[in-house]
C-alpha positions in Angstrom: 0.0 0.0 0.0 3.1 2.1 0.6 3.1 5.4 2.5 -0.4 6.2 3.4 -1.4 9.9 4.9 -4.9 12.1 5.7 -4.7 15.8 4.1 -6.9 18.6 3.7 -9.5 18.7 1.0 -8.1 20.8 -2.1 -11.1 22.2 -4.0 -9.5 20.7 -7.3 -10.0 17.6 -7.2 -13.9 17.8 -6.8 -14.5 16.6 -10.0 -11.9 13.2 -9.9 -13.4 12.6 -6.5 -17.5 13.5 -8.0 -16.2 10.5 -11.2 -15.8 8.5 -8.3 -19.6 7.9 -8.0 -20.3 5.5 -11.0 -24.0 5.1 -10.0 -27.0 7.3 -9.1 -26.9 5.2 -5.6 -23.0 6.5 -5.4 -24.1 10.0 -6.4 -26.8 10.2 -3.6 -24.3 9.1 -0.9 -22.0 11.9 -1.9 -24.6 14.7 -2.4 -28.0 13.3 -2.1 -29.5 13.8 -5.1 -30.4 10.6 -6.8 -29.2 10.8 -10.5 -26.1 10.0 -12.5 -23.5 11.5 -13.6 -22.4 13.5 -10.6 -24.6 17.3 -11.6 -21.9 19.8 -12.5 -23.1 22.3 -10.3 -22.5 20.6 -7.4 -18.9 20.2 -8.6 -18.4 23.7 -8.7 -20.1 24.1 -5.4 -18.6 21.2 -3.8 -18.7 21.9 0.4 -15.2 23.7 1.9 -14.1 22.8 5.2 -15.7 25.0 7.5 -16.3 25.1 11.2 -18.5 22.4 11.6 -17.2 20.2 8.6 -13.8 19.2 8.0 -13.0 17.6 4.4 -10.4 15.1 4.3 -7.9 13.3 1.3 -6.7 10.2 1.5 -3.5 10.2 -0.1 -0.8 7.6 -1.1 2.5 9.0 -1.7 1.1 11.8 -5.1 -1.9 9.0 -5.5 -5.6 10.2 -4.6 -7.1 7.0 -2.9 -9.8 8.2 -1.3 -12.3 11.2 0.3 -14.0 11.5 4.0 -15.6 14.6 5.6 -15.6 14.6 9.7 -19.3 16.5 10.4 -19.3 18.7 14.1 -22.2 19.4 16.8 -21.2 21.2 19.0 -24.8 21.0 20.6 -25.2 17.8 21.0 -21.0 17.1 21.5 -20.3 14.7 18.4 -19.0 14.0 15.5 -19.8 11.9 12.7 -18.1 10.6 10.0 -19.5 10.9 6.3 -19.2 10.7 2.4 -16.6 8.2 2.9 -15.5 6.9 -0.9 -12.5 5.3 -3.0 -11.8 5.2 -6.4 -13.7 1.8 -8.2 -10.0 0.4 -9.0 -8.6 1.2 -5.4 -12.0 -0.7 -3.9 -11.3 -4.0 -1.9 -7.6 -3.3 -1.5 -8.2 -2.0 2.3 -8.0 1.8 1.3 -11.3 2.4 2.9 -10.7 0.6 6.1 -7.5 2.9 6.4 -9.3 6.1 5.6 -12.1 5.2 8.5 -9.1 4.4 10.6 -7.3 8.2 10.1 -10.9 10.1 10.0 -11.3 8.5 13.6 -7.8 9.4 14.8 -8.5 12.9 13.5 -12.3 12.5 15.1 -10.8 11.5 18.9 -8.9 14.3 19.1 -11.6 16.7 19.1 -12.4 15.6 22.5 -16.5 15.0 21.8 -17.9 12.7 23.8 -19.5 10.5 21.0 -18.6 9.0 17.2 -21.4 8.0 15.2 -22.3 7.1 11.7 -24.8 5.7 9.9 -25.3 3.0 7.1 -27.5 0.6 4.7 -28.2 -2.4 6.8 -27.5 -4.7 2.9 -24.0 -2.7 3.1 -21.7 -6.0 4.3 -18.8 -5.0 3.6 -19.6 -0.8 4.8 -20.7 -2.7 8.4 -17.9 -5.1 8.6 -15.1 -2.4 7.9 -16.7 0.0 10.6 -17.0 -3.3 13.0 -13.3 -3.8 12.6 -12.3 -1.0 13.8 -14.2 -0.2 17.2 -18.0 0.6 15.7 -21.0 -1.2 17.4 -24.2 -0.9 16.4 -26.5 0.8 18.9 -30.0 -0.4 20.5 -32.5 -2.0 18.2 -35.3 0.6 20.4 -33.0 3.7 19.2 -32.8 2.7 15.9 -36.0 2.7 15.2 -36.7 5.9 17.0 -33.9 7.9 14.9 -35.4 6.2 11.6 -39.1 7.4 11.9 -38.5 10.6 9.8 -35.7 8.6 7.9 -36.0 7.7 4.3 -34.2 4.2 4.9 -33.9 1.7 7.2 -30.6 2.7 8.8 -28.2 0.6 11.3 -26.8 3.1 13.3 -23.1 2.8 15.0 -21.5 4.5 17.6 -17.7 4.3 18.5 -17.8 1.9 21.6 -15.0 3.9 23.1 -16.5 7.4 22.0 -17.4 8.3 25.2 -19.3 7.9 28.5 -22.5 9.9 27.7 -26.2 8.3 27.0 -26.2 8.0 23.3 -27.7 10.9 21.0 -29.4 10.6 17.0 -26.6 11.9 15.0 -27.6 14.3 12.6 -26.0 13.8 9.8 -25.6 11.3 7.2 -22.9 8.9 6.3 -22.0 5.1 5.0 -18.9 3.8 3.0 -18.9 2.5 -0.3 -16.6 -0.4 -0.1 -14.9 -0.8 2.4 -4.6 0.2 6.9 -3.3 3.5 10.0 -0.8 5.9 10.4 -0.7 7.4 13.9 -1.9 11.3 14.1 0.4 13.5 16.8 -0.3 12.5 20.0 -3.1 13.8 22.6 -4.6 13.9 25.7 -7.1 11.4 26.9 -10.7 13.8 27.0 -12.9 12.5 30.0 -12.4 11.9 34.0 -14.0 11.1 37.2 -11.6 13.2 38.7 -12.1 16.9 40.0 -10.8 19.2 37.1 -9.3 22.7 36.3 -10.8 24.9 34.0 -10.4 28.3 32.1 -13.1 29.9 30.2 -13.4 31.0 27.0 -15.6 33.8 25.7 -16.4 35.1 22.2 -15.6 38.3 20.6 -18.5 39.9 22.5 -17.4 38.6 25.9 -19.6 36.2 26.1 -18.5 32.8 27.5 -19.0 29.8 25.1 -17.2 27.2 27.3 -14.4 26.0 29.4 -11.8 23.9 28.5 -10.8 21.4 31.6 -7.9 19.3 33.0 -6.7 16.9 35.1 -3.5 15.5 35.5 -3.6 12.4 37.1 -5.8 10.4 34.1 -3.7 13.3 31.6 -6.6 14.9 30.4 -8.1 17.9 28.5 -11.4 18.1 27.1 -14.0 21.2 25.8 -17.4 21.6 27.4 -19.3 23.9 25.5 -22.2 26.1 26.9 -25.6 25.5 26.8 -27.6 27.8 24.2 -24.0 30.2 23.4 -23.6 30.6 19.5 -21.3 27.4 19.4 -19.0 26.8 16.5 -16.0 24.5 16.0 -14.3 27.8 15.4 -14.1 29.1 19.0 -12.0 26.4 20.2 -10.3 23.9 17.8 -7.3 26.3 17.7 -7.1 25.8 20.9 -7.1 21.9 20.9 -4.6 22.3 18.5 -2.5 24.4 20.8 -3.1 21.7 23.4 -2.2 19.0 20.6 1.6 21.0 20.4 1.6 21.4 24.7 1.5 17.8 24.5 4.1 16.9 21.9 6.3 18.6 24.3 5.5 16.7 27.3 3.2 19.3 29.4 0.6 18.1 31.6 -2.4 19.0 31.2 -2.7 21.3 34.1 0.4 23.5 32.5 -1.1 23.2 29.0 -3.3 25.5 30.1 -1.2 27.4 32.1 0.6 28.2 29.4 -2.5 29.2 27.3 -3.3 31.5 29.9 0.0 33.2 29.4 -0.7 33.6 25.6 -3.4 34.8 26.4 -2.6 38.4 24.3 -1.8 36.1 21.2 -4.9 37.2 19.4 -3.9 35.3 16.2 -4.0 32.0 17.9 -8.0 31.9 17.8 -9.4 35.2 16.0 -12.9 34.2 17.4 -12.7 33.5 20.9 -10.3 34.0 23.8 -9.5 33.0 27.3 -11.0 35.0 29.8 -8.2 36.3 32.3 -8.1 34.8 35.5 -6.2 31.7 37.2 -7.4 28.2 36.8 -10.5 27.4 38.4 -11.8 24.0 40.2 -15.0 22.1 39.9 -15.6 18.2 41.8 -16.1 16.4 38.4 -17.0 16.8 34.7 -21.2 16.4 35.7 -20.6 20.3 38.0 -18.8 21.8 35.0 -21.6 20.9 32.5 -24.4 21.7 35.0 -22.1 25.5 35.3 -22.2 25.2 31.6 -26.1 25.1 31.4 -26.0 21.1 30.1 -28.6 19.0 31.4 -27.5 15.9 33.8 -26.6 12.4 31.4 -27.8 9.3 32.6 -26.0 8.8 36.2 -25.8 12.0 36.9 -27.2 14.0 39.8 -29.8 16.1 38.9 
């Protein structure tokens, strides 16, 4: 397979990744609209990488093998992963296996609580791919709850190690078309039992949007976002990212943030949000920052 590595979307190659579709069934799964060729407008409209979708190549060596966009909520703390494709030669040679592999690398360092997709139940090898590599598929009960305003009869999968959280409906839309890894940088782990410290962040107008936490004893960092603030992806992935470097150079958790604290004037880090001055602050556990962040209790917690 040789040297296999994720990379940003490039706008230019919409149309070699739209030729990939070589059915209207192909061409629905990419863009929902069911009719072949891929329409030409789309091509030219094809979605960018914003703040609450991420588009991804899958890349060997100068070789485009393959396409995957990571979808955000923020609201209800997820990501999904969708309009997952390969070229028709590359198909069965493991490419796609590899590409869910890196999208969920790329997906677990977010630090939301939950991974889900969704696929055709006929899909074999779609459902085996995503079995192989932690997906499981969730209760029969919620299944059919999330497909009553569905136009198919979806199996829905969540990443058995996504998180702690009572599972949510996704809500967006994904499978794989035919369905090896290469480690992203490293990261801290994103949930704890443990008390944690926290900053804030706030948004341009001063308005807080969330608290990123820590804890150093299970090495952690995570994002809880605020109930009913504007929330984008935008106000605090640079900042993960930041944390991302903090940890390449050994920090724990509790200095990571120390040390974005300190930065705090470096306005070019994250034009749209900041941390609100102040030293670190203390809460018992994860369920007392996300009732100070307006979230309503999960299963187990008090209420």
């Amino acid at each position: 397979m040789g040297i296999v590595e994720l990379r940003s979307f490039d706008p230019g190659q919409a149309e070699l990744v739209a030729a990939w579709a070589t059915t209207d069934h192909e061409v629905a799964l990419l863009c929902g609209r069911d009719e072949f060729p891929f329409p030409s407008d789309l091509i030219a409209n094809w979605p960018q990488s914003r703040d609450d979708i991420r588009a991804y190549l899958l890349m060997n060596r100068d070789e485009l093998v393959g396409y995957g966009e990571l979808w955000l909520d923020d609201e209800e703390d997820e990501v999904e992963l969708a309009r997952i494709i390969v070229p028709p030669a590359r198909r069965g040679q493991g490419l796609g296996r590899e590409l869910v592999k890196q999208l969920l690398a790329v997906a677990k360092a977010t630090t939301y609580s939950d991974i889900f997709l969704r696929v055709r139940r006929e899909n074999g090898p779609a459902i085996r791919c995503y079995r192989s590599v932690g997906f499981r598929a969730v209760d029969e009960a919620l299944a059919t709850e999330w497909n009553a305003k569905q136009p198919v009869d979806y199996l829905w999968m969540r990443m058995s190690d996504s998180g702690d959280s009572a599972p949510k409906p996704p809500g967006y839309l994904t499978e794989d078309l035919q369905p090896r890894l290469i480690s992203g940088p490293p990261s801290y782990g994103g949930l704890t039992e443990r008390a944690v410290e926290y900053i804030a962040i706030a948004d341009r107008d001063n308005i807080v949007v969330g608290y990123l936490y820590a804890n150093d004893e299970d090495d952690v960092v995570g994002w809880q976002p605020c109930s009913g603030a504007a929330q984008s992806g935008g106000y605090y992935y640079p900042w993960m990212m930041k944390l991302r470097e903090c940890k390449e150079r050994g920090l724990r958790p509790s200095a990571a943030l120390d040390e974005l604290v300190r930065d705090v004037d470096d306005a070019a880090a994250n034009p749209r949000s900041h941390v609100v001055l102040g030293p670190r602050q203390y809460a018992a556990d994860l369920a007392v920052l996300r009732q100070m962040a307006g979230v309503r209790p999960t299963r187990g917690e008090a209420r």
